[in-house]
Every structure is written in C-alpha cells, then in structure tokens.
DRENBAVO-187223 format. One record per residue: x, y, z of N, C-alpha, C in turn. Coordinates in steps of 0.02 Angstrom, whole numbers, padded with zeros to 5 digits, always signed. Layout:
REM DRENBAVO-187223
XYZXYZXYZ
...
This chain:
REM DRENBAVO-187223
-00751-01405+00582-00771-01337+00564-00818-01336+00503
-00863-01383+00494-00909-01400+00440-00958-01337+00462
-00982-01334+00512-01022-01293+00546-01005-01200+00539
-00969-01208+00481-00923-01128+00474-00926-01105+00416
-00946-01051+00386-00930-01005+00355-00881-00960+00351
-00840-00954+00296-00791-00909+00303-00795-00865+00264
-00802-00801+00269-00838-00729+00227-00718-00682+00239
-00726-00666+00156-00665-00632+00152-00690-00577+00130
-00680-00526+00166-00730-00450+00175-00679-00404+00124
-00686-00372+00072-00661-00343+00034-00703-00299+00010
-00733-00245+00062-00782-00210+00050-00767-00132+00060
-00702-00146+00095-00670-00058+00107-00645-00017+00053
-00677+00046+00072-00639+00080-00006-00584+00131-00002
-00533+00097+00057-00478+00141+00078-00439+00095+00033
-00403+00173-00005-00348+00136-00068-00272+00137-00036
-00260+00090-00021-00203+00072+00045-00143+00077-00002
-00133+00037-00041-00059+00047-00078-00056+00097-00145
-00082+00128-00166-00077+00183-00211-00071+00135-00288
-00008+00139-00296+00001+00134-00359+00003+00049-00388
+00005+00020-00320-00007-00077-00314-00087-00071-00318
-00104-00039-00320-00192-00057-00338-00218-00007-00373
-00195+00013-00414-00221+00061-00456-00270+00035-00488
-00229-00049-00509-00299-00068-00571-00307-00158-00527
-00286-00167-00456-00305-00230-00435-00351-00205-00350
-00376-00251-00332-00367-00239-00256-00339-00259-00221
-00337-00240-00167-00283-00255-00119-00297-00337-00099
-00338-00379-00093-00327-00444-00106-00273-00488-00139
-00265-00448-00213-00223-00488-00275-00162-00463-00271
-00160-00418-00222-00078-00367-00226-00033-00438-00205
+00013-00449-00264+00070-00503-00260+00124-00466-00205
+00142-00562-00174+00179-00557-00117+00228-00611-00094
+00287-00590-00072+00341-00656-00035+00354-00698-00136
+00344-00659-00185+00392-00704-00246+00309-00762-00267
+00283-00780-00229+00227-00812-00296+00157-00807-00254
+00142-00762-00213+00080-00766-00170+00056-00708-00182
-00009-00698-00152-00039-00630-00171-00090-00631-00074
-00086-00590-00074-00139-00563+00026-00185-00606+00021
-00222-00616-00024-00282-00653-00030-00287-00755-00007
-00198-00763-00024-00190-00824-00021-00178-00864+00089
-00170-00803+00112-00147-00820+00184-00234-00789+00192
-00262-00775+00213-00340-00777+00238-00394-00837+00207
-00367-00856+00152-00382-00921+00107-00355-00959+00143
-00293-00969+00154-00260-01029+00182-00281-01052+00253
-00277-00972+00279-00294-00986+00350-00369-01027+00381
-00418-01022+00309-00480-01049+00328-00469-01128+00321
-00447-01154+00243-00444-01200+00225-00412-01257+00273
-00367-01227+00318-00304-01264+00375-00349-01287+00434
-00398-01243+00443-00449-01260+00497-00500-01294+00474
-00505-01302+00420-00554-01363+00403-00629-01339+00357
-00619-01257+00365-00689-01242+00326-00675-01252+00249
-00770-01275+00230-00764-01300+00171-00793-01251+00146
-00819-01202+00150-00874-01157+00119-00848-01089+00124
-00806-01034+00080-00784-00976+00099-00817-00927+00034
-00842-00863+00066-00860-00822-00001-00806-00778+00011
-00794-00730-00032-00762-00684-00071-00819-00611-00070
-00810-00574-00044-00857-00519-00052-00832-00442-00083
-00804-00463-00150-00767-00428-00189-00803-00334-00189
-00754-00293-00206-00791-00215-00234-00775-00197-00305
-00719-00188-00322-00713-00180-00383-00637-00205-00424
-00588-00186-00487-00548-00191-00495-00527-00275-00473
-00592-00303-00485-00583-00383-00465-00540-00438-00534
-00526-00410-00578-00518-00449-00631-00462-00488-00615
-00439-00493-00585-00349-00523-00573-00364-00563-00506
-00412-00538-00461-00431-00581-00418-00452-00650-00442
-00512-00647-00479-00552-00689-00512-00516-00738-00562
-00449-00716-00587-00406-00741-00627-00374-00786-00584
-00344-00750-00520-00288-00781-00473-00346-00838-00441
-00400-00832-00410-00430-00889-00381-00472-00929-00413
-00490-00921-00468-00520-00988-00515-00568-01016-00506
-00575-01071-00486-00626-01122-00469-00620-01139-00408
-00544-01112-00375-00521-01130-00301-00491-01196-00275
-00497-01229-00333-00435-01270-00322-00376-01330-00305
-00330-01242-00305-00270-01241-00264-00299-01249-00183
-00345-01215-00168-00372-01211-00091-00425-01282-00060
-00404-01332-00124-00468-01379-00117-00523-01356-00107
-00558-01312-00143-00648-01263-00132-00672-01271-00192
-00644-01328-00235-00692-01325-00307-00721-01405-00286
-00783-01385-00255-00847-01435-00225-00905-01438-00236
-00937-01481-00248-01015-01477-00271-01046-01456-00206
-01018-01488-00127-01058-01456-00083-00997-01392-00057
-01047-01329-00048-00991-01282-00025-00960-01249-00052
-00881-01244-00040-00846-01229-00091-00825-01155-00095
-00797-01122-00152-00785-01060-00156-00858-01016-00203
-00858-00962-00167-00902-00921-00169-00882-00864-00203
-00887-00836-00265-00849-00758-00281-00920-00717-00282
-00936-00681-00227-00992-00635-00239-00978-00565-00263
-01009-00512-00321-00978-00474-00338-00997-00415-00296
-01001-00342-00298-01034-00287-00267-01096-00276-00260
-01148-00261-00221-01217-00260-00224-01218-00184-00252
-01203-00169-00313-01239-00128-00331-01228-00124-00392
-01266-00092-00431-01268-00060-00512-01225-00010-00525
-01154-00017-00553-01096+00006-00593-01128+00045-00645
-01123+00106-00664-01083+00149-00656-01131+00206-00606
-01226+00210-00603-01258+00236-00565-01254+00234-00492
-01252+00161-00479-01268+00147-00392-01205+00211-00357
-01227+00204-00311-01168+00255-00236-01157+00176-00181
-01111+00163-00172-01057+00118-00140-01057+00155-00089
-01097+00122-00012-01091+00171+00038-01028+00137+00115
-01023+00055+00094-01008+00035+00148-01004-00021+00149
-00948-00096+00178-00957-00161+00162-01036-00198+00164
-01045-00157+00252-01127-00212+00227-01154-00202+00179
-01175-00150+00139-01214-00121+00078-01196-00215+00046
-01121-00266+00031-01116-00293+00008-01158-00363+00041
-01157-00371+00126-01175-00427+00157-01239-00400+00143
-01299-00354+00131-01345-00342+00136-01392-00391+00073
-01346-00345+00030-01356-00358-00062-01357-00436-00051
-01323-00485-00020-01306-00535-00020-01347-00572+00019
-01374-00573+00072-01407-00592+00135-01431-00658+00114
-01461-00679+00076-01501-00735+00049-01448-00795+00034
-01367-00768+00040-01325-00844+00021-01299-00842+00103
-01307-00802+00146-01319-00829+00222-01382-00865+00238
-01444-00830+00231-01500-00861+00249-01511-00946+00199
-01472-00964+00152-01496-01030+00106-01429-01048+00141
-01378-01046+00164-01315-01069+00207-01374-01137+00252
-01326-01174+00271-01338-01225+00319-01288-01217+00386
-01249-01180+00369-01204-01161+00429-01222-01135+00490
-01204-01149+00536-01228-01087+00588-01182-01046+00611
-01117-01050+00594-01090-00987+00634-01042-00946+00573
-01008-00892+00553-00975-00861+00512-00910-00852+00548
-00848-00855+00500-00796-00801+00516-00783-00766+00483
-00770-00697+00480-00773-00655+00441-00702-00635+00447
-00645-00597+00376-00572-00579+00403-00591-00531+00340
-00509-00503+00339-00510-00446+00287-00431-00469+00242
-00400-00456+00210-00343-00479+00170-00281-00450+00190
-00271-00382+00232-00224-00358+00236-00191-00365+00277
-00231-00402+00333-00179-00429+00373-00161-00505+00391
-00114-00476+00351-00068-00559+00336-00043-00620+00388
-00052-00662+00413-00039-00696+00461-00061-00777+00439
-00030-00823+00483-00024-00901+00463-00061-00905+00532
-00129-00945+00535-00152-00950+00606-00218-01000+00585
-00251-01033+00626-00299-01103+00648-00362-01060+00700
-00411-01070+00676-00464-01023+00710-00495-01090+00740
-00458-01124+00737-00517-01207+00792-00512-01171+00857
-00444-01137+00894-00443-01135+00972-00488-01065+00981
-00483-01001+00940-00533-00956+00948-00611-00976+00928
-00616-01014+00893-00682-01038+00888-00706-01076+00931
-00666-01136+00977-00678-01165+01043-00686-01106+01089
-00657-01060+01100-00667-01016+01160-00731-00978+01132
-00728-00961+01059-00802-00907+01048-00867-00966+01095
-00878-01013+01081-00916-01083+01099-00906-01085+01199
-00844-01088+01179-00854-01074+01276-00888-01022+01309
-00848-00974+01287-00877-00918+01328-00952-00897+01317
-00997-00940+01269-01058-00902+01241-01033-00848+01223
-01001-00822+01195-01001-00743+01169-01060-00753+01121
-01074-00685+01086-01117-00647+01036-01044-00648+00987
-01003-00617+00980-00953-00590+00940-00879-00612+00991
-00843-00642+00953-00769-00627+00975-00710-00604+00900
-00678-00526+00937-00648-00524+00890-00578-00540+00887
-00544-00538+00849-00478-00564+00857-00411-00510+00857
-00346-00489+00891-00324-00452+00910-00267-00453+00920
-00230-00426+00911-00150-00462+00918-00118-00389+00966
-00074-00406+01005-00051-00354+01044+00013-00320+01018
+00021-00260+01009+00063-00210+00957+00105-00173+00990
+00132-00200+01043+00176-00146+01093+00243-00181+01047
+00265-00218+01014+00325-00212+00966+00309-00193+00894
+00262-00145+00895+00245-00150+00829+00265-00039+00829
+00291-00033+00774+00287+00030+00767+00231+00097+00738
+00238+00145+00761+00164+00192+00742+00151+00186+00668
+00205+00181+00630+00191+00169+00553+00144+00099+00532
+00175+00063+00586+00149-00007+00572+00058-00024+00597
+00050+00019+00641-00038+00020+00650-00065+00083+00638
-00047+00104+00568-00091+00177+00556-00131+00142+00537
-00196+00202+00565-00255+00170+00499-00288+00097+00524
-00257+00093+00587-00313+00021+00632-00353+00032+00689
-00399-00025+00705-00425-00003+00756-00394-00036+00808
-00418-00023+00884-00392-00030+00952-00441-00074+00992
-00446-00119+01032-00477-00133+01057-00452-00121+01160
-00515-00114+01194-00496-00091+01275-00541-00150+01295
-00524-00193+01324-00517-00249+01347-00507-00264+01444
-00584-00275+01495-00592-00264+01541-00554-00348+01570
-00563-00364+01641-00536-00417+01667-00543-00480+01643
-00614-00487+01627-00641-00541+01605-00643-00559+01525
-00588-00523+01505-00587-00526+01399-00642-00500+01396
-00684-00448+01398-00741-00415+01358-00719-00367+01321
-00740-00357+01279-00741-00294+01230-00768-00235+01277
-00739-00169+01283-00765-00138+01313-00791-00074+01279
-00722-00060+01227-00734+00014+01198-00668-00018+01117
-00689+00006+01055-00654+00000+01006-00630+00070+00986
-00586+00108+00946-00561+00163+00941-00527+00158+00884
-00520+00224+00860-00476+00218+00796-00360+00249+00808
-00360+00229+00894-00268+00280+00890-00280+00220+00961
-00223+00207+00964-00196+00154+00998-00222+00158+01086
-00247+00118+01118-00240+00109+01190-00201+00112+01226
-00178+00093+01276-00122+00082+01337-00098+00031+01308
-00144-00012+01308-00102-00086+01317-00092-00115+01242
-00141-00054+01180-00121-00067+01098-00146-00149+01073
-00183-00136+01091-00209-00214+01061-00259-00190+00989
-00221-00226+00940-00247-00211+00879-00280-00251+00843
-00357-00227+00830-00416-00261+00804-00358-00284+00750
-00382-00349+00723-00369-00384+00673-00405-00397+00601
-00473-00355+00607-00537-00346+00574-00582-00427+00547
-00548-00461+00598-00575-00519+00591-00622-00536+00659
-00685-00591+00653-00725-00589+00705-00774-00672+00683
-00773-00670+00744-00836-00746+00746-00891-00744+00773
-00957-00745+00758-01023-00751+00738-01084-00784+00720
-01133-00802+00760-01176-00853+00730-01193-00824+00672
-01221-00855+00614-01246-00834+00561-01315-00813+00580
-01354-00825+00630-01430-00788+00650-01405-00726+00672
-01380-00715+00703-01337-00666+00737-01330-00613+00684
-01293-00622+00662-01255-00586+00585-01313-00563+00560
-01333-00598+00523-01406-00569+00496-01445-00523+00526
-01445-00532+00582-01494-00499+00622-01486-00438+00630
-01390-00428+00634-01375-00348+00650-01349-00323+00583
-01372-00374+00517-01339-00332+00466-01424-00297+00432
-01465-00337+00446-01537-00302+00423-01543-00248+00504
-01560-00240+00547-01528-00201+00568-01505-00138+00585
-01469-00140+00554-01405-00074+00545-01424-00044+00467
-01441-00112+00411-01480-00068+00374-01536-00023+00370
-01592-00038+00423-01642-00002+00432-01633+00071+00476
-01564+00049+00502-01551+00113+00535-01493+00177+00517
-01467+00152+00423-01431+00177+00393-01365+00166+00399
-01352+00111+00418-01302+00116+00442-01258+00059+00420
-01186+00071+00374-01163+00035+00312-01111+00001+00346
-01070+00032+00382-01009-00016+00415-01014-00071+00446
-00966-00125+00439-00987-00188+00474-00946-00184+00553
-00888-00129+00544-00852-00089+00607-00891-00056+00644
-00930-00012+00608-00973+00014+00675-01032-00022+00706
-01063-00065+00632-01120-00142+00674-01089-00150+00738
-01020-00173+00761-00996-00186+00797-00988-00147+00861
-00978-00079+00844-00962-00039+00899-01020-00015+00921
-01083-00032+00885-01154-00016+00888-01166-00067+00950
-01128-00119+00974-01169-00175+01004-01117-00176+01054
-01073-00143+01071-01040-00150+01121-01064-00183+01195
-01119-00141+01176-01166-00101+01252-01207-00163+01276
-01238-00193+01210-01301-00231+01203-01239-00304+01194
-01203-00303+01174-01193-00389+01143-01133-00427+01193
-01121-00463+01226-01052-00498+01249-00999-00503+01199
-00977-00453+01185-00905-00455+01141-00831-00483+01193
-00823-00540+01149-00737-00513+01190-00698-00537+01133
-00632-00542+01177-00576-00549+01128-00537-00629+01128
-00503-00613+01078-00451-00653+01070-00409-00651+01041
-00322-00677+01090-00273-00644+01051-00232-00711+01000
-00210-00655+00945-00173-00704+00903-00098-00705+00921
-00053-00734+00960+00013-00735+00980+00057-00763+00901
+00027-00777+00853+00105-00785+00788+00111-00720+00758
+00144-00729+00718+00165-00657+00667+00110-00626+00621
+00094-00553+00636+00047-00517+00603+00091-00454+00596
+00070-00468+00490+00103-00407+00450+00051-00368+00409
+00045-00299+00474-00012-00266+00432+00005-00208+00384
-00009-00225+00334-00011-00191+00275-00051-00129+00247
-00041-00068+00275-00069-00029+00243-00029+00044+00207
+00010+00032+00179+00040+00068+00151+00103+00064+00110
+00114+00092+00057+00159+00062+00006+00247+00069+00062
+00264+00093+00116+00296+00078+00162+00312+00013+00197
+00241-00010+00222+00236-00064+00259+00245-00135+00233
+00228-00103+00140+00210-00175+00096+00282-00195+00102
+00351-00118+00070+00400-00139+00064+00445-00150+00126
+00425-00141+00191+00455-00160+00252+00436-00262+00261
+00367-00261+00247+00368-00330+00275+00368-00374+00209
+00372-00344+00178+00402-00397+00113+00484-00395+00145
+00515-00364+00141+00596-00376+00156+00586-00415+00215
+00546-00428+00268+00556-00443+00314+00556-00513+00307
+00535-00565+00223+00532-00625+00227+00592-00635+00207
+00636-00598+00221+00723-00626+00194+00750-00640+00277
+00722-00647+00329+00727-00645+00399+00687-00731+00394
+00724-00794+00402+00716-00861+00413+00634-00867+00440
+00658-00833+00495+00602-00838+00568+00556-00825+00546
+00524-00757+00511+00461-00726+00479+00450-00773+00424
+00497-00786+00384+00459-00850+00334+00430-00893+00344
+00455-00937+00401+00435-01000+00440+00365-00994+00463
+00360-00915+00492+00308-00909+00550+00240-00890+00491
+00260-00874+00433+00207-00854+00392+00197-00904+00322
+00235-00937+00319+00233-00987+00267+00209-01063+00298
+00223-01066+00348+00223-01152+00366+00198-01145+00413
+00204-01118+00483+00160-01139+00571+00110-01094+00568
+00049-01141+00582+00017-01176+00597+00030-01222+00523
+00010-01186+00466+00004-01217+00416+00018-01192+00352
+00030-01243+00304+00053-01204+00237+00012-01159+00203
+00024-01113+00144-00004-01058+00131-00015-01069+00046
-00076-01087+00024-00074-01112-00045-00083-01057-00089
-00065-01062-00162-00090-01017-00192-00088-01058-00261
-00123-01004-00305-00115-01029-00409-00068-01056-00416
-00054-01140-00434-00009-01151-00475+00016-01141-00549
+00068-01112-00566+00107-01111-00628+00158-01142-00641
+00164-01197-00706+00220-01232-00718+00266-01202-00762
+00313-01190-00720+00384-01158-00740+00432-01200-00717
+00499-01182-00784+00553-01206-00750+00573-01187-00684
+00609-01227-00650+00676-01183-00613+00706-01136-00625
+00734-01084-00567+00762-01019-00598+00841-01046-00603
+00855-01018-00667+00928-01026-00699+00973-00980-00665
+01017-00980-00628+01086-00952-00635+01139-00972-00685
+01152-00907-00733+01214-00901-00764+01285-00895-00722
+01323-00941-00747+01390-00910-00742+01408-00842-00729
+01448-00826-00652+01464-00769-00633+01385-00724-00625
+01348-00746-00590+01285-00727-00565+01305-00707-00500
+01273-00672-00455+01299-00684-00371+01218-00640-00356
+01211-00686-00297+01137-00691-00287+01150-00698-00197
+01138-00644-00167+01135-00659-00086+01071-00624-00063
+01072-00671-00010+01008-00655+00030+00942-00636+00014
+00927-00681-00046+00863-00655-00073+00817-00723-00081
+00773-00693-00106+00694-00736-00111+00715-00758-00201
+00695-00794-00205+00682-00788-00286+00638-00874-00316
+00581-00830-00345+00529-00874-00365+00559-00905-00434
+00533-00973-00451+00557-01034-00511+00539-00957-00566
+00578-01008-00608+00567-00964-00689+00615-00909-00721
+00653-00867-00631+00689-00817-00672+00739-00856-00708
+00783-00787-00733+00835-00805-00761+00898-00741-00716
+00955-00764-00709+00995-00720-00659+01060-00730-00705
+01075-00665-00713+01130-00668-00750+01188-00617-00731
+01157-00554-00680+01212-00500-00646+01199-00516-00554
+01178-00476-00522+01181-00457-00465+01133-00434-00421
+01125-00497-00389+01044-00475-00349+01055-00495-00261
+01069-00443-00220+01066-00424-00157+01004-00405-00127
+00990-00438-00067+00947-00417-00018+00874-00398-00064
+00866-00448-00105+00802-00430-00158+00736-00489-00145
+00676-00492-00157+00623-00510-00178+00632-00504-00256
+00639-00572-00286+00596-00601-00364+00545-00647-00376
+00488-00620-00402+00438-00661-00421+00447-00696-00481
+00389-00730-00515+00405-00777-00569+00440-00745-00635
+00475-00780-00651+00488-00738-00731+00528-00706-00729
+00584-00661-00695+00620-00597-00687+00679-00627-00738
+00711-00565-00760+00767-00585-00785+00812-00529-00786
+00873-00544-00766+00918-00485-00743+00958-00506-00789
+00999-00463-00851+01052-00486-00877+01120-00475-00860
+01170-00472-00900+01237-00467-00879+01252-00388-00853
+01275-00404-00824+01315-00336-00791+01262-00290-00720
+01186-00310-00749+01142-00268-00690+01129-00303-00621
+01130-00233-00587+01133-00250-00505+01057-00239-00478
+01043-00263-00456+00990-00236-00408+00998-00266-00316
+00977-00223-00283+00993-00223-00231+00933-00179-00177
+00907-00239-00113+00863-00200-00103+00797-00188-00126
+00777-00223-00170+00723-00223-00206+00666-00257-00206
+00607-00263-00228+00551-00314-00232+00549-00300-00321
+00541-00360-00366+00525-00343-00436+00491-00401-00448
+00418-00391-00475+00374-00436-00488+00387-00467-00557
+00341-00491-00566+00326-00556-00614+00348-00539-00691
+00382-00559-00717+00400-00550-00780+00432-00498-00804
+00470-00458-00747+00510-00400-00768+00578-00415-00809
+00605-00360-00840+00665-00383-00880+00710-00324-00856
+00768-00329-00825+00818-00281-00802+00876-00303-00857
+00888-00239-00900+00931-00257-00954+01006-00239-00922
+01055-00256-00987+01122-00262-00952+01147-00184-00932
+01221-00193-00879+01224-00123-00853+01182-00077-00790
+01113-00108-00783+01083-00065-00744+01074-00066-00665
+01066-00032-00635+01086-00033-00551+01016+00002-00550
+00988-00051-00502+00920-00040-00473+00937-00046-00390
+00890+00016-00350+00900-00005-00282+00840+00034-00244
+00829-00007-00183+00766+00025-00149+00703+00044-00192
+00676-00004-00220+00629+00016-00274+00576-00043-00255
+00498-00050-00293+00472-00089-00299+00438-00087-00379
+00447-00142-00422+00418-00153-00491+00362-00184-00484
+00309-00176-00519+00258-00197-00542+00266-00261-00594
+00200-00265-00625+00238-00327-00660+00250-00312-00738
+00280-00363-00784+00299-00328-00834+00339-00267-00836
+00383-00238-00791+00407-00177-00811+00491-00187-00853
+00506-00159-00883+00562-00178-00914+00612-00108-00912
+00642-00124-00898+00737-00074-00891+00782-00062-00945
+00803-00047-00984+00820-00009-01024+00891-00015-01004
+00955-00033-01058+01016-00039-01069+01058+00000-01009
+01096-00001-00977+01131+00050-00904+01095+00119-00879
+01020+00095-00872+00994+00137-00819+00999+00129-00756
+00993+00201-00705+00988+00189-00657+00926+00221-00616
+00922+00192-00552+00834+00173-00527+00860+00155-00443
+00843+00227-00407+00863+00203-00329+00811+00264-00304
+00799+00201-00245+00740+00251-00199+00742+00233-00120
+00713+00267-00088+00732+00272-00002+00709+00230+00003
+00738+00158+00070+00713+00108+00096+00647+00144+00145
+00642+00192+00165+00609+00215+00203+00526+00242+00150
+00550+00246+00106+00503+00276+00050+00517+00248-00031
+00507+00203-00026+00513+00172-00091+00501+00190-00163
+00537+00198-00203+00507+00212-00278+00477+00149-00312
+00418+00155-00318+00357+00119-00351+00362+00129-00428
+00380+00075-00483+00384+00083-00563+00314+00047-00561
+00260+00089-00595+00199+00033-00619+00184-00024-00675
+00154-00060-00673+00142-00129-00714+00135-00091-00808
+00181-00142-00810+00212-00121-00896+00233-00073-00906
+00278-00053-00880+00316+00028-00882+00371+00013-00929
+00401+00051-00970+00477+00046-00989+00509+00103-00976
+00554+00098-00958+00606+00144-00921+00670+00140-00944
C-alpha cells in the first residue's frame, strides 16, 4: 500500500457532541479509557501498510496537534512520507469556511507533489478496526472511479444513523443514488472512499469552478458520470454522532466481544504513549465490570464505569454507570451515576450527580462541583 495516500477529512462543521467539543474536535474527543476517534482511522491506515497520511484539520485543533505529535506512536515520524498535519485553507478571523474541499482545494499542491497514485479518504467518527488491502484489491478489480465504503444498518437503531448518509446499491455493486434517511436495505455510507489521486484532483478543481464545497456532493455530482460502487465493511462500526451515542458505545466496550472487535481484529489500535503507574486499588475498593486505564487510584466504588488515566475515587464514593476522563478527582461520600466527566473535573465532599442512561449529564473539562 506504498502506492496510497491516506487523507483524515476533518472538514465538517457539524458540532456532533456539544459540550465534548466545545474547545476540541471531534477527532481528539477521548475514548475506551486512553484513546481518542482519531486513533482507530490512524490505526486503521497504518495496519494496511500506508506510509503517508495527512490530517486535514478545521479548527479547535490544539489537543489534536498535542495528542499526535510527530506520529510516532503510528510509526509516521519519516523522512519519506509520514504524517501530514495540514491546517484550514483559510484566513482566521476574516475568511468564510464554506465546505471540506474549500480545505483539499487550499491544499491541492501536497496531492499534485504526492508520488502516490491513489487516495483513501475517511472521517473520525466512525469508529471501526478494519484493513483496506481487500477494498482496495476490489477498488483495482473492478476499475471503479470511486468505491465507497458501507456497512449495512438493519441492526443498528434510528438514533444510531441520524445524521448519515444511505447508499442504493443496483445488482452489480454500483452506486446508484446516495440520500440523507435510510433505504430499504439501510446501507450506511461510512464517509470513507477510494480514489486515484488524478481523479481526485480533477473533481476537486472541478466542483470548485462550479461552486461547489462538499466533498459529499463531489460525489453525488458523479453518480451519473463516474462508476461508483460499493463496499461492505462486515466488523463492528460505532457511529458517533451524538453525546447519546458517544455514551451508548462507550458502555458498549464493557461487552468482551465489542472490545476485541475494536481493539485487536484486524489489528491493534495505537495511540500517545504516557508513562504511568499502574492503577492502585485500596483496601475495600470494589470495582466490577469496568474499563479502567493505568494511573488511577480506587479507593470506594466503581460499577459498570469507563476510567481514563489519572482518576481517583476516594473512600466512601460510588460511581456507577459512568464514563470519567482523565485526571478527575471524586471526593469521599459522593455517588455519581449516568453521567459523563470531562477532564480535570473534580467532586466535592458527599455530592450527588445522576443522569438518564438514555440522556446523559455531561460535567465540562475543569469544572468543580
């Protein structure tokens, strides 16, 4: 897969989790206790062998840029190749932000000086462990123009594909018609796609000359004109668009099977290393069914929870039900439940803090309560 480009499209300006991206994007939104979205579309390239991936950031990048570095953790810190952080094509605080290509446009010249010939392009939110060698063998077979990638959603619930697109899909895998509310048969764009890089170029100058900013509708622009088809992804896809969904499929990595299928098969899922201890259990701690990342410290009662690095629960507090990020402090006495913390937030001597599994109460980064 030398022959590949991998473009991580972070060009949409739908603010998906509210108060988890107030001041990050949805790339860096931390996940599963020491990962962040950004690290499984990273991983997923690096597993297939590409050496060359850009980053096509919009704004609120500072924590991105922090979390991916030099790249690494992802083996992408290379003299040939390598990791790419391209910023927004436009001038802050004047420019008007009309649309991702506005970013591939601004950019065009680190495709055209590329030696690559073909691109894959994905987006961060939808989370999945998967190897693009066998869709990239079939993009190559079939001659397609475009193949996009698609996973079929008849077990998936209406909450779980708001806000996606659809693909209608004739005998022969062609793309026929894309849509924004589900099909018959619900096959859900994945917003990922494969592409010669002449290709690409061609319909992103283009679509600029013809006003036209989306790299979704480039697509639905060429239905007519281009051999699109599909391809489906059969492992686990957790799409994320809403502070609901974050806290549904985060709980869902306390389920063996979903860990396995998103942490390890096809392949492992890297991210920033930090050297921390091991997390300490105190005496008379009781800790079931939960996640919990090195570093905390556990000293009351943690059920059916997500902990990221650093947490520390002292004597007597419960939490239950919960996701609490990186460096939170739950002081003694307090009963936390159905909630999600930000990072840094700290709890206050026998408070209490409960919110609907169905609708989560969100505490934001450095709160005291």
């Amino acid at each position: 897969m030398r022959n590949v480009i991998g473009v991580i499209n972070l060009g949409s300006t739908r603010t998906l989790l509210n108060e988890l991206t107030r001041n990050r994007s949805i790339a860096s939104v931390p996940f599963g206790g020491r990962y962040r979205f950004i690290d499984f579309a990273l991983s997923n390239m690096v597993n297939t062998g590409i050496q060359k991936v850009a980053v096509f950031t919009l704004n609120k990048s500072r924590s991105l840029m922090d979390h991916l570095g030099s790249g690494k953790e992802w083996d992408l810190d290379r003299k040939q190749g390598g990791l790419f952080i391209l910023p927004p094509a436009i001038s802050y605080p004047y420019g008007e932000y009309r649309g991702d290509l506005q970013n591939f446009y601004g950019h065009i010249d680190y495709f055209n000086r590329s030696k690559e010939s073909y691109v894959i392009v994905s987006s961060s939110h939808m989370i999945c462990n998967l190897n693009y060698q066998e869709a990239f063998e079939r993009h190559l077979a079939t001659g397609a123009d475009i193949t996009l990638l698609y996973k079929d959603a008849k077990g998936m619930t209406d909450d779980d594909i708001a806000s996606c697109e659809f693909l209608g899909i004739d005998e022969t895998g062609r793309v026929r018609k894309m849509q924004d509310r589900p099909t018959d048969e619900r096959l859900l764009y994945m917003e990922t796609f494969i592409i010669s890089k002449k290709l690409l170029v061609d319909l992103i100058e283009k679509s600029f000359r013809q006003e036209e900013v989306s790299s979704l509708n480039m697509i639905k622009n060429s239905l007519l004109t281009l051999n699109i088809v599909a391809y489906e992804h059969r492992g686990h896809l957790s799409v994320v668009n809403s502070i609901e969904s974050y806290y549904k499929h985060s709980m869902n990595l306390l389920n063996p099977d979903v860990w396995r299928n998103l942490f390890f098969e096809p392949g492992l899922v890297y991210t920033k290393i930090k050297d921390e201890p091991p997390t300490k259990y105190v005496v008379d701690a009781q800790v079931r069914n939960s996640l919990i990342a090195n570093g905390c410290v556990i000293e009351g009662t943690v059920e059916n929870c997500i902990l990221f690095r650093g947490v520390k629960v002292r004597k007597g507090a419960v939490i239950r039900d919960s996701i609490i990020m990186q460096d939170c402090e739950i002081d003694e006495g307090s009963f936390i439940e159905g909630v999600i913390f930000d990072k840094e937030v700290m709890i206050s001597k026998d408070k209490r803090i409960t919110g609907d599994k169905n609708a989560p109460s969100v505490i934001t980064k450095r709160s005291i309560v």
